[in-house]
C-alpha positions as CSV (number, residue, x, y, z in Angstrom):
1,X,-25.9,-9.1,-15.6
2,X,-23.1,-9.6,-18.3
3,X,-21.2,-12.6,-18.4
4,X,-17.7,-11.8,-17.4
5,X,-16.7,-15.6,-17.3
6,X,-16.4,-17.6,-14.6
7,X,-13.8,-17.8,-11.6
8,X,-12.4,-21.2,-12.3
9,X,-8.8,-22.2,-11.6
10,X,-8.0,-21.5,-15.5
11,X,-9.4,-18.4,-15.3
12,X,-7.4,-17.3,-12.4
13,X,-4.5,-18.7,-13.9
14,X,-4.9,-16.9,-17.0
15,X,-4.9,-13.7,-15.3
16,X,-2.3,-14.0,-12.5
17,X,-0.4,-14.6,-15.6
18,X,-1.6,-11.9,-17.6
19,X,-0.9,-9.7,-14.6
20,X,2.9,-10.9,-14.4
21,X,3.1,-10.0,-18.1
22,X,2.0,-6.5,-18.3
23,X,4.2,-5.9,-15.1
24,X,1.8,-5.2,-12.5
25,X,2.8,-7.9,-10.1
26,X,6.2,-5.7,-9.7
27,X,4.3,-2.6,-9.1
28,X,2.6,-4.0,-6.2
29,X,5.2,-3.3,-3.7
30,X,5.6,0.4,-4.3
31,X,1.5,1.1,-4.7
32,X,0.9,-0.7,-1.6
33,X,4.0,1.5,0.3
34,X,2.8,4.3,-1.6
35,X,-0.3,4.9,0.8
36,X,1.5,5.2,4.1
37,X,1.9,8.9,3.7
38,X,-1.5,9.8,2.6
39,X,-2.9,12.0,5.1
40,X,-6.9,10.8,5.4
41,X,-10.4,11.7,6.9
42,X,-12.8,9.3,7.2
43,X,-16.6,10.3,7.6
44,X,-19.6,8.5,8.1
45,X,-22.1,6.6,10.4
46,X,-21.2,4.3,13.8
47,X,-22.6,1.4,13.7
48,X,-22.5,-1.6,16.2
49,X,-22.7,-4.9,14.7
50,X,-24.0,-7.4,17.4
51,X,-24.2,-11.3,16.6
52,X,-26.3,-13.3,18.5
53,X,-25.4,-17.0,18.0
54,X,-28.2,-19.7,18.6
55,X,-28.9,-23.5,17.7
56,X,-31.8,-24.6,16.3
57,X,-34.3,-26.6,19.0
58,X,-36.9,-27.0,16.1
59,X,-40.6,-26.0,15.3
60,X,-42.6,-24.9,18.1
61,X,-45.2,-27.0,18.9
62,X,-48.1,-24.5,18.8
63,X,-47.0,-21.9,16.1
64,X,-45.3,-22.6,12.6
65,X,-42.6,-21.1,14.0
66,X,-38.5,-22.2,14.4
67,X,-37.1,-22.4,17.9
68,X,-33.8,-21.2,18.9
69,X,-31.5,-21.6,21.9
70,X,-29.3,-18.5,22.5
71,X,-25.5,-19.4,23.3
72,X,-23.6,-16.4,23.2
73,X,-22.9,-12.7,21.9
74,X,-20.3,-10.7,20.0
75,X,-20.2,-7.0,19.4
76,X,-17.8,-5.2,16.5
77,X,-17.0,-2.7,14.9
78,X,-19.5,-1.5,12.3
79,X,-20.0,1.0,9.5
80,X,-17.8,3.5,9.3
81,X,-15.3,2.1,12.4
82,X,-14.8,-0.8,10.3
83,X,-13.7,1.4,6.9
84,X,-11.4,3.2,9.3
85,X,-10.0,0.0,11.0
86,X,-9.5,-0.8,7.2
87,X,-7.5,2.1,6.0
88,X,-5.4,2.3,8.8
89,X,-3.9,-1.0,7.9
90,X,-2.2,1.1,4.6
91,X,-2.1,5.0,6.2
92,X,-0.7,5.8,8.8
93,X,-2.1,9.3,8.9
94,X,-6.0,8.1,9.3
95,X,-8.2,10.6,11.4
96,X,-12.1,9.1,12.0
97,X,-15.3,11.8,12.2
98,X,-18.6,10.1,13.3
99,X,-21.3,10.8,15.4
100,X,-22.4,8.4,18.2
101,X,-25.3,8.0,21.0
102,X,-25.1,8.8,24.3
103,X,-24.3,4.8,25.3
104,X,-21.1,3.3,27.2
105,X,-21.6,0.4,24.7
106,X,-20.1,2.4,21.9
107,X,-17.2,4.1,24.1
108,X,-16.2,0.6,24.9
109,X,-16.1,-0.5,21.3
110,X,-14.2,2.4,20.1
111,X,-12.0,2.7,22.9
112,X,-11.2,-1.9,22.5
113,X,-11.5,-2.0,18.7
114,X,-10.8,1.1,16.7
115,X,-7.2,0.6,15.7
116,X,-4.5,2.3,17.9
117,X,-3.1,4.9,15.1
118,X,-6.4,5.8,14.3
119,X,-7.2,9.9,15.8
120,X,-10.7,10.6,16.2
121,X,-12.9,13.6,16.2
122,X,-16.4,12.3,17.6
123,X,-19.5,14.3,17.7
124,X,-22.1,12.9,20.8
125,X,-25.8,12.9,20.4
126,X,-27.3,13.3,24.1
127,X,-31.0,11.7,23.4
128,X,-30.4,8.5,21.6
129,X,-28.2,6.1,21.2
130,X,-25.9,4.2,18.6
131,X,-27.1,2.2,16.3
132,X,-27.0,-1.3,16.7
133,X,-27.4,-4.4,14.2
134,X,-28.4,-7.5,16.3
135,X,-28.3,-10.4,13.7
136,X,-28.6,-13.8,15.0
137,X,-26.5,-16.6,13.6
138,X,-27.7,-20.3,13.1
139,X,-24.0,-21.2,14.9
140,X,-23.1,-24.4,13.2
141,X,-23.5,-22.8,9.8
142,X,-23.1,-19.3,10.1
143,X,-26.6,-18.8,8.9
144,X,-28.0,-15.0,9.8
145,X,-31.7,-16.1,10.2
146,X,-32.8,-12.6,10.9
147,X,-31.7,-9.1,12.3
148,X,-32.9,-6.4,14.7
149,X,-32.5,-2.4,15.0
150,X,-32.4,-1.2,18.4
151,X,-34.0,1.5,17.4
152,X,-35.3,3.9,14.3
153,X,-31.7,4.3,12.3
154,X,-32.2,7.8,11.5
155,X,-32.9,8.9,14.6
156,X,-29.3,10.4,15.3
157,X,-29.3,14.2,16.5
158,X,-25.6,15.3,15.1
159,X,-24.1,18.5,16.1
160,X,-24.7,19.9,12.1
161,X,-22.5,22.8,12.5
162,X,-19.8,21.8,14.7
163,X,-19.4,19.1,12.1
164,X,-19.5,21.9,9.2
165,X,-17.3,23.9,11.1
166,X,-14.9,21.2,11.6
167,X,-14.5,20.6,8.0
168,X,-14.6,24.1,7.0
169,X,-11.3,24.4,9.3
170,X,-9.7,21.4,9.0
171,X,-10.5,19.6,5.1
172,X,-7.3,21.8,3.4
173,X,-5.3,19.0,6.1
174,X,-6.5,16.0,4.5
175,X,-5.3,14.4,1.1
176,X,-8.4,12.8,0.3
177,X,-11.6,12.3,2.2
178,X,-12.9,8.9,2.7
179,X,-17.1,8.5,2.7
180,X,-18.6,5.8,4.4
181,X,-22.2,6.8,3.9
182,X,-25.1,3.8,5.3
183,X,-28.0,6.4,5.4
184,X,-28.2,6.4,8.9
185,X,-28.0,10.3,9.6
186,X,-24.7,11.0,9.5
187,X,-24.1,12.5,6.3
188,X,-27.0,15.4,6.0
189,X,-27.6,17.8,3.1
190,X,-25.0,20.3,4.4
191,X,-22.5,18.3,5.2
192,X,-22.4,16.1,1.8
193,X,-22.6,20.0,0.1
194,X,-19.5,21.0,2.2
195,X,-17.3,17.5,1.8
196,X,-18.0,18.0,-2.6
197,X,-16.9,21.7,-2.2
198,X,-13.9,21.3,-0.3
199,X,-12.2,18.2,-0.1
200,X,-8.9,17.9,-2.0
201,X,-9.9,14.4,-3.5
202,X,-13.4,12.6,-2.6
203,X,-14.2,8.7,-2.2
204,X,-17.7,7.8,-1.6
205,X,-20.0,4.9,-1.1
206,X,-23.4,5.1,-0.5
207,X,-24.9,2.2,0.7
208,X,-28.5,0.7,0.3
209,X,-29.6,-1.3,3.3
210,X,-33.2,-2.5,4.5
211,X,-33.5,0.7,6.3
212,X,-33.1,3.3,3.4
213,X,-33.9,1.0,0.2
214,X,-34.6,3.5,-2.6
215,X,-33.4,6.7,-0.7
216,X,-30.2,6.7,0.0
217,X,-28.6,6.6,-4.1
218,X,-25.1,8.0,-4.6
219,X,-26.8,10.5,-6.8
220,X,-27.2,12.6,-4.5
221,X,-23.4,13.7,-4.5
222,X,-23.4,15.6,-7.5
223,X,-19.2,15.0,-7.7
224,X,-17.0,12.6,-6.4
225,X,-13.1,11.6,-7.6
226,X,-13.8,7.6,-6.7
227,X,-17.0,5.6,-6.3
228,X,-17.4,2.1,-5.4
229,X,-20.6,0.8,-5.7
230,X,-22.8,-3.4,-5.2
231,X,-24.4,-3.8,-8.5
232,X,-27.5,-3.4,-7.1
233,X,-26.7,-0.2,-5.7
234,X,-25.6,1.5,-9.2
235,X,-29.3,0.1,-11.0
236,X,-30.9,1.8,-7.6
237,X,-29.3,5.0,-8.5
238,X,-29.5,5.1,-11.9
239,X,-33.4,3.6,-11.6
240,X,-32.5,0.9,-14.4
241,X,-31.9,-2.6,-14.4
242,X,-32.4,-3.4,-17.6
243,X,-29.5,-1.5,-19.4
244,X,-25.9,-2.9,-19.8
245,X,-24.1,-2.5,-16.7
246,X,-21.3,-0.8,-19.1
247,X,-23.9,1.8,-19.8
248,X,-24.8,2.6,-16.0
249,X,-21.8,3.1,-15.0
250,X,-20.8,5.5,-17.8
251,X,-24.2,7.2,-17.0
252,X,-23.3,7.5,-13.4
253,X,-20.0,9.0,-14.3
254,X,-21.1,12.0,-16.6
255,X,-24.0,12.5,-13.6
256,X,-21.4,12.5,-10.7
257,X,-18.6,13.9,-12.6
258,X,-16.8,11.0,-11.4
259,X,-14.0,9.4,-13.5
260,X,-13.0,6.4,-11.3
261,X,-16.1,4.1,-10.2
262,X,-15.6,0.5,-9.0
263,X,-18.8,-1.8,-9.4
264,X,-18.7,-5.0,-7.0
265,X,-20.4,-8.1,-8.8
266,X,-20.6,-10.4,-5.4
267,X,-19.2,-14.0,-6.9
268,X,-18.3,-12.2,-10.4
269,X,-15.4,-10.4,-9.2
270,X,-15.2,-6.6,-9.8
271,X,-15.7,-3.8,-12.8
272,X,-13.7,-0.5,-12.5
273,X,-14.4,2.1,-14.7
274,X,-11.2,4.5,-15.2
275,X,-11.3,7.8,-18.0
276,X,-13.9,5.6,-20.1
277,X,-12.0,2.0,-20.3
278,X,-13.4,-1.1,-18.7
279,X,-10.8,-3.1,-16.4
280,X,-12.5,-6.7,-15.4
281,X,-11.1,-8.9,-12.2
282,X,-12.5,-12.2,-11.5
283,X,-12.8,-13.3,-7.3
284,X,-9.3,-15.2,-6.8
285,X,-11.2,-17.3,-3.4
286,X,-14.5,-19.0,-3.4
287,X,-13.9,-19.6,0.9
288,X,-16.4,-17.5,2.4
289,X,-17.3,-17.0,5.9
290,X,-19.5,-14.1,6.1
291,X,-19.8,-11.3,3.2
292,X,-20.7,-8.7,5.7
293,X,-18.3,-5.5,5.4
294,X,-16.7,-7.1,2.6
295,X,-16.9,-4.1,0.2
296,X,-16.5,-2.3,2.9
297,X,-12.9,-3.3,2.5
298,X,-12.8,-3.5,-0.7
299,X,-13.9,0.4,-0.9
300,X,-11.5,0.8,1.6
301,X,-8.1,-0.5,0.2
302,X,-9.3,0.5,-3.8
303,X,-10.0,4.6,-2.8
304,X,-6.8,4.6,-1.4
305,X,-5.1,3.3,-4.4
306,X,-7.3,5.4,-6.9
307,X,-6.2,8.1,-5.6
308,X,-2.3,7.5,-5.3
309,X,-3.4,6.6,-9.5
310,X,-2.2,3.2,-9.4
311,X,-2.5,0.9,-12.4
312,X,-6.7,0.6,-13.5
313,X,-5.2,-3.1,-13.1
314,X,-3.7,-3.4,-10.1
315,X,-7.0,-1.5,-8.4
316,X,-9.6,-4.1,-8.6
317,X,-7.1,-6.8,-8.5
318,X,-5.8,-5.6,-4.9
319,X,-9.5,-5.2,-4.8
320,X,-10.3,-8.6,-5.1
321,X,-7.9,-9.6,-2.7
322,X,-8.9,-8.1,0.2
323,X,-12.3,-8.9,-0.7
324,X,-11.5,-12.5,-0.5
325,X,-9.5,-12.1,2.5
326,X,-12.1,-9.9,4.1
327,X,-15.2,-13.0,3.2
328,X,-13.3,-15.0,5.5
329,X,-13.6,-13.1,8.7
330,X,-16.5,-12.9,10.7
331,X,-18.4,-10.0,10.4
332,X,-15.9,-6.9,11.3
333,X,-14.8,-8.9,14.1
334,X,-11.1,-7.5,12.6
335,X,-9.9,-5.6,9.8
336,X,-8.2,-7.3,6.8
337,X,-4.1,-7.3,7.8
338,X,-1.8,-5.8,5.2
339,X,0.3,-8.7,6.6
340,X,-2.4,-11.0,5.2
341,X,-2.8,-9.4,2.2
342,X,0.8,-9.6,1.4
343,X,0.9,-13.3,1.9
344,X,-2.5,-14.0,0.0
345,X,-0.8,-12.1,-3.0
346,X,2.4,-13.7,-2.4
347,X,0.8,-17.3,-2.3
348,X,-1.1,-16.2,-5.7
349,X,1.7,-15.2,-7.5
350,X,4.2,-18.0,-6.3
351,X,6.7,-15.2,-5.1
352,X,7.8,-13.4,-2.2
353,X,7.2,-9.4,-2.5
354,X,10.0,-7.6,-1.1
């Protein structure tokens, strides 16, 4: 990878600074309040995330193996609940379609964690049920030592046409369309040819995981209006990773017809890609809890923004700061608070935002 400089205190001096120069500390207020009126769907796979936390007993005696002692479990709100619990921190007009199993587990989570002004249009499937991520968590550390699938992650029998008919009816309604696509069965040939014809504006990210490593690239969306994209994920797609990342992306642009692309660099910070100019935003906190569903926020807040046009600035800045905010949360135990948000940027500019 490029070296885009380091995150050091000077460096994230230099651009708060830079920011307050060019003006687009003042336009934070407005873009922010901007996205309450946006009327969005949000599509894509259920996913329970389950955290099994243990302590470490030591090597078992008879196999070269570790031995753990289970303490205790937590379940949230995964894949595409947890982009919805996102966006409906900055929309108040945020309607979910997903398809889930045929378990109580999953009517429990929804029905506890799926934020309050959140409507929902969910498709059951009566044979199996939703998926769920056990990871178990050294607890002293927050060390994931290894994770389980409760079952096969693309067995999910969705309703195909309802779900077609649904958005043949009902996508005119929605200002943009939000894609949380994790391979997992949700999104099927049909309905990815459907959400590209008709939705207004369209925000995707496709996302590699052990389960679909090599065939599930955003290429197969042959347009988009926003993409946001690991690193990793964009040499996947583009089956290079040798070329300059500049390169890819432009690559992946004329490919997807997609003008606006946001490529998360993990400890690097973040490249967005706007009209063929380069915008580069170092990470503004090094604290980190757990980088699970951090771009998931990250995606979240930035589509939103993308599409209201904000500032190619003020994108993955904002960007940045919800990832950082989002890194010290466990799991998607909760979504990252606008309230929070405001305060980390308040704290990092030294002012208070009206």
């Amino acid at each position: 990878m490029e070296d885009f400089g380091d995150s050091s205190e000077r460096i994230k001096s230099e651009v708060i600074s830079e920011l307050k120069k060019n003006g687009i500390s003042d336009m934070i207020p407005s873009s922010l309040s901007g996205l309450k009126d946006l009327k969005i769907l949000v599509v894509g796979d259920t996913i329970i995330d389950e955290y099994a936390y243990c302590e470490t007993l030591g090597r078992a005696k008879k196999e070269p193996i570790l031995v753990f002692k289970y303490d205790y479990s937590e379940n949230f709100a995964g894949g595409i609940l947890a982009i919805a619990n996102h966006v409906s921190e900055f929309s108040n007009n945020v309607t979910l379609l997903t398809s889930v199993g045929n378990d109580i587990l999953v009517d429990e989570m929804i029905s506890k964690n799926l934020n309050k002004n959140i409507s929902k249009k969910i498709f059951k499937d009566s044979i199996y049920p939703t998926l769920i991520k056990k990871r178990y968590v050294y607890s002293y550390r927050a060390n994931k030592v290894f994770e389980v699938y409760n079952k096969d992650p693309e067995k999910l029998i969705i309703s195909e046409d309802e779900v077609i008919n649904y958005l043949e009816k009902n996508l005119s309604l929605f200002d943009m369309v939000i894609v949380g696509d994790f391979g997992h069965g949700m999104i099927t040939d049909k309905i990815k040819e459907t959400l590209c014809r008709k939705s207004k504006y369209l925000a995707i990210n496709v996302q590699t995981n052990s389960s679909n490593l090599g065939f599930n690239l955003v290429t197969k969306f042959n347009k988009a209006d926003y993409i946001s994209l690991t690193y990793e994920e964009l040499q996947l797609a583009m089956q290079d990773r040798k070329s300059d990342l500049k390169d890819l992306i432009k690559k992946l642009s004329l490919q997807t017809k997609c003008k606006k692309i946001c490529i998360t660099l993990g400890k690097k910070g973040i490249l967005y890609f706007d009209n063929w100019t380069f915008n580069y935003m170092p990470i503004f906190s090094d604290k980190v809890v757990d980088t699970i569903g951090a771009g998931d926020a990250v995606f979240s807040l930035t589509s939103l923004l993308a599409c209201r046009n904000a500032d190619p600035m003020l994108i993955p800045f904002l960007g940045n700061c919800v990832g950082a905010l989002a890194v010290q949360i466990m799991g998607n135990k909760e979504p990252v608070k606008s309230e929070k948000l405001q305060m980390f940027i308040e704290e990092l500019f030294k002012v208070n935002l009206p």
